[in-house]
C-alpha positions as CSV (number, residue, x, y, z in Angstrom):
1,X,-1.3,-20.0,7.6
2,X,-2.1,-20.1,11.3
3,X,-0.4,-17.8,13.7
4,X,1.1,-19.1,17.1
5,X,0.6,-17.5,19.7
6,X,3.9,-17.5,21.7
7,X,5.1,-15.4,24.4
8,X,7.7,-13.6,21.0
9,X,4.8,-13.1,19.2
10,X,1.5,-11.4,22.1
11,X,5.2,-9.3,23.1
12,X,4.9,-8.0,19.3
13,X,1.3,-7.6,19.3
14,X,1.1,-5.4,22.5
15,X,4.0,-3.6,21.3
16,X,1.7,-2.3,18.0
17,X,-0.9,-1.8,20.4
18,X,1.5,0.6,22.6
19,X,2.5,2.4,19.5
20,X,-0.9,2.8,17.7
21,X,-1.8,5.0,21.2
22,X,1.4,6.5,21.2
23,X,0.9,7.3,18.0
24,X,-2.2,8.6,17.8
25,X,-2.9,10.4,21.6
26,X,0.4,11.6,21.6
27,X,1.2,13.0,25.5
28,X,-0.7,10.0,27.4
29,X,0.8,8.6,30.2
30,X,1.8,5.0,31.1
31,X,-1.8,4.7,33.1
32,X,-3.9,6.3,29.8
33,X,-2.1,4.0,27.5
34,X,-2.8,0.9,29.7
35,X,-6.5,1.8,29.8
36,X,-6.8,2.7,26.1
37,X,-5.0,-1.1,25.6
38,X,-6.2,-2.7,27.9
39,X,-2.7,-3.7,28.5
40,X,-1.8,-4.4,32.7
41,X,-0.1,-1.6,34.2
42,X,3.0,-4.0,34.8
43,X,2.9,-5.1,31.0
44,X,2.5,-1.7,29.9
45,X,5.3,-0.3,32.3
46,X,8.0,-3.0,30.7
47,X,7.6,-2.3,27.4
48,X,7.5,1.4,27.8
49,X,10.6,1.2,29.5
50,X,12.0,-1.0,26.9
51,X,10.9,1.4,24.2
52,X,12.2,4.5,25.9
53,X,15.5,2.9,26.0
54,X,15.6,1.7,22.5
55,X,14.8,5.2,21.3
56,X,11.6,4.4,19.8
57,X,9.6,6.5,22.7
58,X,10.4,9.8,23.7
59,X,9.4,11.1,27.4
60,X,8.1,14.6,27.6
61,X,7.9,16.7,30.5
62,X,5.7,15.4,33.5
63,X,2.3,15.7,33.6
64,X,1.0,18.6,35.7
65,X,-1.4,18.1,38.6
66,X,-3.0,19.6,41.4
67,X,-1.5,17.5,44.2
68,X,0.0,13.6,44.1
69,X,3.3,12.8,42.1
70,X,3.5,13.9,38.6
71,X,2.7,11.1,35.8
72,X,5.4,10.8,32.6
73,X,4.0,11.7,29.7
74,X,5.4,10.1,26.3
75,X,5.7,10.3,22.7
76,X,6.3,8.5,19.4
77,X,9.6,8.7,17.7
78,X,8.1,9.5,14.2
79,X,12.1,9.6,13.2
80,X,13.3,6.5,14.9
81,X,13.6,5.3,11.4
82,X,12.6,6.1,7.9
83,X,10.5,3.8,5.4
84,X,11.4,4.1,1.5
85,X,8.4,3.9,-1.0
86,X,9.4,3.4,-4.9
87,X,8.0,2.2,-7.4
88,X,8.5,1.9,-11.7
89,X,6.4,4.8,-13.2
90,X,5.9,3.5,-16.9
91,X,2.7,5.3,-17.5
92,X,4.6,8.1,-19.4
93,X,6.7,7.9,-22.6
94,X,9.6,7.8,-20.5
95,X,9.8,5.4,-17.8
96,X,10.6,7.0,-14.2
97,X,11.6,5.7,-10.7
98,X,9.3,7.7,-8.0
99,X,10.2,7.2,-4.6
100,X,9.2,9.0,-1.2
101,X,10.8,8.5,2.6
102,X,8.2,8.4,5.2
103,X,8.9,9.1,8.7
104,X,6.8,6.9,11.3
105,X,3.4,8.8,11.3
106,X,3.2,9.2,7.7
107,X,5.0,12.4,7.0
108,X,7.0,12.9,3.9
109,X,10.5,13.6,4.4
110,X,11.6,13.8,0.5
111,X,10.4,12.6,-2.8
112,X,11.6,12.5,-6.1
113,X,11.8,11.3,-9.6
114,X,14.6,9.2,-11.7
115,X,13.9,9.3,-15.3
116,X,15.6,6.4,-16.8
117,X,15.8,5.2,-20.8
118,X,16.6,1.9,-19.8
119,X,15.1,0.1,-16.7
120,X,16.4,-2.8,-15.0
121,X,17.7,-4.4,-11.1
122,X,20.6,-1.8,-11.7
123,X,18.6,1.4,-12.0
124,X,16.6,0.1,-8.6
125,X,19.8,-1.0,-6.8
126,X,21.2,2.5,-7.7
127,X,18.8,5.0,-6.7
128,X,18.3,3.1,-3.3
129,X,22.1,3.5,-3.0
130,X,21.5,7.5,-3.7
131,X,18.2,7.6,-1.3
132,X,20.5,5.6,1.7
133,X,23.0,7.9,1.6
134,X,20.5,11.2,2.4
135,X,18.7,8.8,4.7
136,X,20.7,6.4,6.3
137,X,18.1,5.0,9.2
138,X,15.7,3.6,6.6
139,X,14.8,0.2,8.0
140,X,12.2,-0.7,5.7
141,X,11.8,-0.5,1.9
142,X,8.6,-1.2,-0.2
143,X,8.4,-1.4,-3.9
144,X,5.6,-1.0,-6.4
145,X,5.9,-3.1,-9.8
146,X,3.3,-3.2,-12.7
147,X,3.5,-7.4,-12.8
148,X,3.0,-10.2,-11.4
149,X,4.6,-10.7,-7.7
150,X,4.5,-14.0,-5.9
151,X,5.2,-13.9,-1.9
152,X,6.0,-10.4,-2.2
153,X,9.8,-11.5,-2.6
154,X,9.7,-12.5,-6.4
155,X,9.2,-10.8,-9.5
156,X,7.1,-13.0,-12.4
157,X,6.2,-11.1,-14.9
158,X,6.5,-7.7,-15.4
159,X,5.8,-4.5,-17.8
160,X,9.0,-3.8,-17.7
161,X,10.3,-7.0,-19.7
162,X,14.0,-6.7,-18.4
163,X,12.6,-6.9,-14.7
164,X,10.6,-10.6,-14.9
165,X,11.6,-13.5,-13.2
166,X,13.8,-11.6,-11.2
167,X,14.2,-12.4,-7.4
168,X,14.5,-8.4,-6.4
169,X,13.8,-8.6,-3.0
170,X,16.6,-11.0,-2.2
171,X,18.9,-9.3,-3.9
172,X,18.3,-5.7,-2.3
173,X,18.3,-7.4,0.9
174,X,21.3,-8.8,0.7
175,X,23.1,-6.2,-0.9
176,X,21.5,-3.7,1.5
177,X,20.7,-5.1,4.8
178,X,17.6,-4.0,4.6
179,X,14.0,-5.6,4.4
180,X,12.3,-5.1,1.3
181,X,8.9,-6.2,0.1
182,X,7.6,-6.2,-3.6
183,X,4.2,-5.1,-4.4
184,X,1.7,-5.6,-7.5
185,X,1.3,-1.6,-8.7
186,X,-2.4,-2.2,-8.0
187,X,-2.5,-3.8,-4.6
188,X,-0.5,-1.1,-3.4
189,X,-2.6,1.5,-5.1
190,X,-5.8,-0.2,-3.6
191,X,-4.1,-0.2,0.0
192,X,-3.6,3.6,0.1
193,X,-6.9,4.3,-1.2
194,X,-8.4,2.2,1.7
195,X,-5.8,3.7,4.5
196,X,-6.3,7.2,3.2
197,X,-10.9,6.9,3.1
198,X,-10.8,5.3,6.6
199,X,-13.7,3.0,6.6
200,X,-15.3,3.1,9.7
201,X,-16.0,-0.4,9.2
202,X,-14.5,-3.3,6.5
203,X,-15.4,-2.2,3.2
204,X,-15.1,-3.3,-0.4
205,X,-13.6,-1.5,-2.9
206,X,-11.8,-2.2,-6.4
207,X,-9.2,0.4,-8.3
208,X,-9.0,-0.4,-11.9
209,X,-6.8,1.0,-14.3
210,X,-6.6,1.8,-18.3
211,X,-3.5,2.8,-19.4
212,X,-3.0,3.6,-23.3
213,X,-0.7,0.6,-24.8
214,X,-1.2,-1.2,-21.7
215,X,-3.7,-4.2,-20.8
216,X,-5.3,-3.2,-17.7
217,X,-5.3,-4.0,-14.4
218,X,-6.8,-4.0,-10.8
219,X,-6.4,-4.1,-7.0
220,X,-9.2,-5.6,-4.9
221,X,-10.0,-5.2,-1.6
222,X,-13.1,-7.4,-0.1
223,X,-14.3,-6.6,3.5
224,X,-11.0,-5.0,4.5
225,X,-8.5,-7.5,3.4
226,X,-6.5,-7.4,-0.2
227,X,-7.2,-10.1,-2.0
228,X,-4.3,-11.5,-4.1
229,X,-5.8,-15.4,-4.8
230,X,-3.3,-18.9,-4.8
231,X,-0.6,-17.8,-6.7
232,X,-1.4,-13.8,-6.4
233,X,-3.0,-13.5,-9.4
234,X,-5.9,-11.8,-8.0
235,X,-6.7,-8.8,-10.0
236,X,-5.3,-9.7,-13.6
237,X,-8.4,-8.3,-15.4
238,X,-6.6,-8.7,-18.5
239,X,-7.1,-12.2,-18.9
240,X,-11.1,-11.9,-18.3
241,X,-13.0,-13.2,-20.9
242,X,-13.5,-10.5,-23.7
243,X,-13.9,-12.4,-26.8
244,X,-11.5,-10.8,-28.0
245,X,-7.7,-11.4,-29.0
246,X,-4.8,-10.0,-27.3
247,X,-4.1,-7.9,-30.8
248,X,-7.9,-6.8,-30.9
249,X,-7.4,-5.7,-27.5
250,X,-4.4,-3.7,-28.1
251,X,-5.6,-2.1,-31.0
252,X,-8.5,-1.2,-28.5
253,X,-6.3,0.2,-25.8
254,X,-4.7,2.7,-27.9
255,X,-7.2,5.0,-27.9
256,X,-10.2,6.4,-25.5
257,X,-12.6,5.9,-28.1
258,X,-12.4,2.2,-28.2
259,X,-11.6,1.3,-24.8
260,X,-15.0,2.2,-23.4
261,X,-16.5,-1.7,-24.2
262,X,-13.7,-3.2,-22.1
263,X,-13.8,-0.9,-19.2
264,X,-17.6,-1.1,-19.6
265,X,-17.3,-5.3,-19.2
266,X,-14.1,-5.3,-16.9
267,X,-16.7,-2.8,-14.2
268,X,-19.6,-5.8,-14.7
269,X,-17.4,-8.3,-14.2
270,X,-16.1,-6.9,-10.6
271,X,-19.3,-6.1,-9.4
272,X,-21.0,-9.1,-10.5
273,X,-17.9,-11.0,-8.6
274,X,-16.9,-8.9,-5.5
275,X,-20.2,-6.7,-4.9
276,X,-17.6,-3.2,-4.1
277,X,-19.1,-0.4,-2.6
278,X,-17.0,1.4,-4.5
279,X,-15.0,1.4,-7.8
280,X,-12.4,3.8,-8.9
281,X,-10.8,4.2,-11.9
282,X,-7.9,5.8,-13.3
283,X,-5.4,5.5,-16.5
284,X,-4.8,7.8,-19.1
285,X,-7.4,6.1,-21.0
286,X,-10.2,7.3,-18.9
287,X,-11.1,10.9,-18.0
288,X,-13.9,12.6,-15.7
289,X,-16.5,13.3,-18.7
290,X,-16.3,9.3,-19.4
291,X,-18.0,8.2,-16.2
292,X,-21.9,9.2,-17.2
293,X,-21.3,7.0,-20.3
294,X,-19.6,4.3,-18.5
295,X,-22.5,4.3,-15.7
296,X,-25.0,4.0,-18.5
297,X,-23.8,1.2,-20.0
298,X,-23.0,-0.8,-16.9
299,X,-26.7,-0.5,-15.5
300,X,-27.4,-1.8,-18.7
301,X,-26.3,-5.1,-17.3
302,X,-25.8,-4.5,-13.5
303,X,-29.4,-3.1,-11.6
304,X,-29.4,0.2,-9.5
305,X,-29.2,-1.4,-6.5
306,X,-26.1,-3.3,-6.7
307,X,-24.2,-0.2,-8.3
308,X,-21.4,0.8,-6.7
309,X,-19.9,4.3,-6.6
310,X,-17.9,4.8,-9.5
311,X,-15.2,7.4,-9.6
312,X,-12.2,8.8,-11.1
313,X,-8.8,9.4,-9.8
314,X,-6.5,11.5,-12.7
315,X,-3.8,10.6,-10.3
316,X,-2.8,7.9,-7.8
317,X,0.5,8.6,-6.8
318,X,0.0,9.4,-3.0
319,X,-2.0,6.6,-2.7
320,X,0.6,4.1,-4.5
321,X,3.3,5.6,-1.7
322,X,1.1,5.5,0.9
323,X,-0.1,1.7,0.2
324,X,3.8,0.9,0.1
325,X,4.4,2.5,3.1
326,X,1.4,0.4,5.0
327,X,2.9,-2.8,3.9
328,X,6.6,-2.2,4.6
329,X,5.4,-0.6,7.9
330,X,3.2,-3.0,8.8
331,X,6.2,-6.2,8.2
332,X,8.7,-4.3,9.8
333,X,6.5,-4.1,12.9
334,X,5.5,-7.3,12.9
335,X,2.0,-6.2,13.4
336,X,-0.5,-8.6,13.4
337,X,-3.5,-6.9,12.1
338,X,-6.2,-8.2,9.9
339,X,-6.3,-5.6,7.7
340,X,-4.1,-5.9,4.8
């Protein structure tokens, strides 16, 4: 989809740029910030201003010098508003809703758990109902699913049977007045893991996971973008060719034993297709003391030199938050960035 450039949307774009600075050299001043932008000093001045007013930038005392007139000094609102991370925790014999709020540099304000015996739209709509109540200037919510999403907005298939084809997003939007964003479990997943390494430059990397009594799954990221394919299907390593039927597989994903051929052909297949520097794995099907086997069997097919790292996560939690905090942030913002 191509972007146009009008006057609504470079007013957007310098606006993340102001706020990235803001953000991250916290104390600058209107002439630091224009320099670090490259922004003019009159652009620069007009959106500050703007910002100040809205309550998004804060001004701090002036900055001290030895002779001339004292420069304002500024700083980012991290509590202008709140962003809501949740997503459907079915890894466990009893399902859970996990959620964290995020201030606007990435701080936790709260998280916690809902363990529910039955999960469907109500169990979402109601938690988000208890979270608004604590934190009433969320403006933003993102929300992990184990399934198939298409457009981020619609819910195709899901783990959690009572949750496909449902149009979530709409819903929660209109019921809460809030914009909301769906997200594939390991899309997200793969997004914090990116944010949290900070590549110096565009990498490659792939999370895969193996959960018992679960077909697996994976989240791709190739040269700094997520890759979700035509109809965000990107990443269903289920369906890859393993000669094997979908009961032969389940019987194989019930235990450790007899998963190791599929994770050992799912790893091939993803290097042989995306070339990642780095591959991480996680599920309860997989463990630390697997990964010497697993290497072993992969260079078996794959040569030395186009082996990527291969590691093991016990837990992705964080990252899963953290990725749904990225995208909700980044939508709400407008931002324009290449990057995910």
């Amino acid at each position: 989809m191509q972007i146009t450039y009008n006057t609504s949307n470079v007013k957007k774009m310098n606006m993340e740029l102001i706020r990235v600075v803001i953000k991250t050299m916290p104390g600058n001043t209107k002439a630091g910030i224009a320099a670090v932008t490259g922004l003019s000093h009159a652009t620069c001045n007009n959106l500050l201003n703007e910002m100040v007013v809205a309550g998004e930038v804060l001004e701090l005392d002036k900055e001290n010098k030895s002779g001339g007139r004292p420069s304002q000094r500024y700083e980012y609102n991290s509590n202008f508003f709140n962003i809501l991370s949740l997503y459907i925790d079915n890894d466990s014999k009893k399902t859970a809703l996990r959620y964290a709020v995020f201030n606007l540099i990435g701080e936790i304000l709260e998280e916690e758990a809902f363990y529910k015996e039955h999960m469907d739209y109500q169990s979402i709509d109601d938690v988000i109902a208890q979270v608004l109540q604590k934190h009433p200037v969320i403006k933003a919510i993102g929300i992990g699913i184990p399934g198939v999403i298409l457009k981020q907005r619609f819910i195709h298939t899901c783990d959690v049977q009572s949750l496909s084809d449902c149009p979530m997003a709409n819903h929660l939007e209109k019921r809460f007045g809030i914009k909301t964003l769906l997200e594939n479990d390991m899309n997200a997943t793969a997004i914090g893991i990116y944010q949290e390494q900070d590549y110096e430059e565009e990498a490659s990397i792939a999370v895969m996971t193996f959960i018992k009594d679960n077909f697996p799954g994976s989240g791709i990221i190739v040269n700094g973008h997520i890759l979700r394919g035509y109809t965000n299907f990107a990443g269903e390593i289920a369906f890859l060719p393993y000669d094997r039927t979908r009961q032969q597989m389940e019987e194989m994903l019930s235990e450790s034993s007899t998963t190791l051929p599929l994770i050992v052909k799912s790893i091939s297949s993803m290097i042989a297709i995306i070339n990642p520097e780095t591959i991480i794995l996680t599920g309860t099907l997989i463990t630390e003391n697997m990964l010497d086997e697993i290497q072993r069997q992969v260079e078996e097919v794959i040569a030395k030199e186009h082996m990527p790292h291969i590691i093991f996560k016990e837990s992705i939690h964080k990252f899963y938050l953290k990725g749904l905090m990225t995208i909700s942030m980044n939508n709400l913002s407008g931002s324009f960035k290449a990057k995910l």
